[in-house]
C-alpha positions in Angstrom: 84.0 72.2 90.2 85.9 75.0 90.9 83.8 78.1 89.6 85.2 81.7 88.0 86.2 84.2 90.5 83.6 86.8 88.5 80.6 84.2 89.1 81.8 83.3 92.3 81.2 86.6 93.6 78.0 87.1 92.4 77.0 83.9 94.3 78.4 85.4 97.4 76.8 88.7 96.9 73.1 86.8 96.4 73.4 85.2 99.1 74.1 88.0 101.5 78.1 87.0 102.4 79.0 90.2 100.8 78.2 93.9 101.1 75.3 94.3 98.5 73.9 91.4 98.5 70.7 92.3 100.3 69.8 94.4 97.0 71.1 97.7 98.4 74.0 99.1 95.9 77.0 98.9 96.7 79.6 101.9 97.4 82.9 103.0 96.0 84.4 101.8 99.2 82.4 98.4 98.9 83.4 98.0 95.4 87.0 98.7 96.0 86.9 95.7 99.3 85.7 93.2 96.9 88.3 93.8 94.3 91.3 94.0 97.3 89.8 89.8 97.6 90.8 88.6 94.7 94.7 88.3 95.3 96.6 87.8 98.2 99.3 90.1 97.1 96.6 92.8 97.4 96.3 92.8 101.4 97.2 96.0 102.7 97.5 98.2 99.6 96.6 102.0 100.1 94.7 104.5 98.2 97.6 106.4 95.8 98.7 109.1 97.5 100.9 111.3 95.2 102.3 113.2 98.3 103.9 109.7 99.6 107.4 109.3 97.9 108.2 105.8 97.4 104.9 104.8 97.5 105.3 100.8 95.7 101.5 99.1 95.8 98.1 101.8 95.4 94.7 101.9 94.2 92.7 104.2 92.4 89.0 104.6 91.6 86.9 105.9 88.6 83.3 105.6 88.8 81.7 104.1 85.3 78.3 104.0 84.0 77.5 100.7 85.5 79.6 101.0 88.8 83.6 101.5 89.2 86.6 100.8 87.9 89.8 100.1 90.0 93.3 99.9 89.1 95.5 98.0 91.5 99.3 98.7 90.9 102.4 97.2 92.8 105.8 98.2 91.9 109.1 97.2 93.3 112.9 97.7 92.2 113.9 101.6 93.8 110.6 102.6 94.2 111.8 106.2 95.9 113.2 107.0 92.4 110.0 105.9 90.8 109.9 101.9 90.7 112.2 100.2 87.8 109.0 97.2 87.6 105.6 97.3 88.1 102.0 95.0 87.6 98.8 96.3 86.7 95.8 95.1 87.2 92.1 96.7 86.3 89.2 95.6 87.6 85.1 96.2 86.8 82.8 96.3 90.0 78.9 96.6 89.2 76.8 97.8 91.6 75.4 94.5 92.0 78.8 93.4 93.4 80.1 91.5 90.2 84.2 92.0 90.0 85.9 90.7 86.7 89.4 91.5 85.0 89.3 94.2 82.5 93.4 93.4 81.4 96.6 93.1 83.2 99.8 94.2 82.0 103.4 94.8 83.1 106.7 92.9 84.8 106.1 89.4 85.7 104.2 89.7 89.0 106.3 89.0 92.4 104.7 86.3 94.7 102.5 87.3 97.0 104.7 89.2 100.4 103.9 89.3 103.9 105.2 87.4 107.2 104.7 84.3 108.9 105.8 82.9 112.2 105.0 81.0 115.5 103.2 81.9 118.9 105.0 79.9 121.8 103.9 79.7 125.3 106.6 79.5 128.1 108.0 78.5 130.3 106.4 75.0 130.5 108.9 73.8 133.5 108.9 75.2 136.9 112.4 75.6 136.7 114.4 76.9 133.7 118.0 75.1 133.8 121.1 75.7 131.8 121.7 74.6 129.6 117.9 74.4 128.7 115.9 71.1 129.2 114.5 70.4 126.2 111.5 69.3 127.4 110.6 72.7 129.1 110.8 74.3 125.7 107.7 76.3 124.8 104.5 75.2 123.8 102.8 76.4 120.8 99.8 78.5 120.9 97.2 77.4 118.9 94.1 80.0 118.4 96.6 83.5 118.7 95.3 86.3 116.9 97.8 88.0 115.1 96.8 91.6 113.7 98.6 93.9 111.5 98.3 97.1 111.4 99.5 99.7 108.8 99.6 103.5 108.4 97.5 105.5 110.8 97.2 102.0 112.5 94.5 101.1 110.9 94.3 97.1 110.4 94.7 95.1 107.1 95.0 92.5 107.8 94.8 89.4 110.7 95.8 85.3 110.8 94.4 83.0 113.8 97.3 80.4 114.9 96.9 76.8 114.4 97.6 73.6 116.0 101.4 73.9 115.7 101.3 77.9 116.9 102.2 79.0 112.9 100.8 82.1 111.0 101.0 84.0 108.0 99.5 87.1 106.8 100.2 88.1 103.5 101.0 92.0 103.1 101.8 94.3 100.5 105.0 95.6 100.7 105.3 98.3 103.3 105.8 98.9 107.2 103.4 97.2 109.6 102.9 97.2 113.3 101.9 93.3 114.2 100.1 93.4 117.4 99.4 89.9 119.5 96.0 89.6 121.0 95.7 87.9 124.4 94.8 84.2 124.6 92.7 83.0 127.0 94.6 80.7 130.1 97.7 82.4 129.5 98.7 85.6 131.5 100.6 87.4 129.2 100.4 88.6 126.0 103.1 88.4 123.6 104.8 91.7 122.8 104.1 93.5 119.6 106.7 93.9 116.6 107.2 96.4 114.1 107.9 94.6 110.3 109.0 95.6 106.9 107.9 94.4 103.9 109.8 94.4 100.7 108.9 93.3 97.2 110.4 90.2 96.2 112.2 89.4 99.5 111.2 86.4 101.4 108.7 85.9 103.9 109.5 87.5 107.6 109.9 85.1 110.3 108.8 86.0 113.3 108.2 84.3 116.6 105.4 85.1 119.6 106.3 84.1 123.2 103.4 84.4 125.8 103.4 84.4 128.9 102.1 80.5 130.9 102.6 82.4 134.2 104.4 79.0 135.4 107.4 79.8 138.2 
């Protein structure tokens, strides 16, 4: 039985998994976490900052009687000039840690954005040739962490790879640093790369090559 997200959360927050639930209130900050979990396309959004022109995906908080309210917007189309689409969503945190929908309004949302990509360790042959061997081609890494980092460098978000050396980390749109972290048994950790992020664009590919230390 697949159980409301609104419920869901309570559960969690009884049982400890989530800030609150040993009986202490939770914060703003706290209250706007638990709402930034309930969509993927949410990773990585920013308080609104009306200095920041072009500023497509924010959050804003009001305290209410029982707790907060916090509006999640993400726009997209020209965003400089003011973005020509945009999704709303508002949600109500109690101080107990229940989150539920209040309403939703605006453009068809865009799927969720982000990157994805493989960790390879090379080389695998103690002798590159050329044309390459196929069989010294390089292995994937399975167990990379892969971090993202957004403005300030301040991380939003971080995937783990798997058996076949894939990721993907879904971001809001936006500029990110993604930053490798090293693996243990290889000697060299794959070089970071800087990322943008556009609404309604397809997924980033990127590809992480590590270091085997084989010569």
């Amino acid at each position: 039985m697949i159980l409301p997200a609104v419920v869901m959360t309570s559960l969690l927050a009884a049982c400890g998994s989530l800030p609150g639930g040993s009986g202490t209130p939770l914060t703003e900050a706290q209250a706007v976490q638990l709402v930034l979990r309930q969509d993927a396309r949410f990773a990585g959004i920013r308080p609104a900052d009306p200095d920041l022109i072009g500023q497509s995906a924010w959050y804003e908080v009001a305290a209410t009687e029982n707790g907060w309210q916090v509006q999640v917007r993400i726009g997209w189309g020209d965003c400089p000039a003011g973005c020509i689409n945009q999704h709303r969503w508002v949600y109500a945190v109690t101080r107990e840690g229940d989150v539920s929908l209040v309403s939703e309004e605006g453009d068809p949302p865009l799927a969720a954005t982000g990157v994805r990509g493989i960790a390879l360790a090379g080389p695998t042959c103690p002798v590159e040739t050329v044309p390459a061997d196929p069989a010294c081609a390089g292995r994937p890494v399975e167990g990379a962490v892969i971090v993202a980092l957004g403005d300030a460098g301040v991380e939003v978000a971080r995937a783990t790879t798997g058996a076949d050396g894939t990721f993907t980390i879904s971001l809001a749109p936006g500029s990110y640093r993604l930053v490798p972290q090293p693996v243990e048994g290889l000697m060299g950790t794959a070089a970071e790369q800087h990322v943008g992020v556009a609404a309604g664009e397809p997924m980033g590919e990127l590809t992480f090559a590590y270091d085997t230390g084989i010569r």
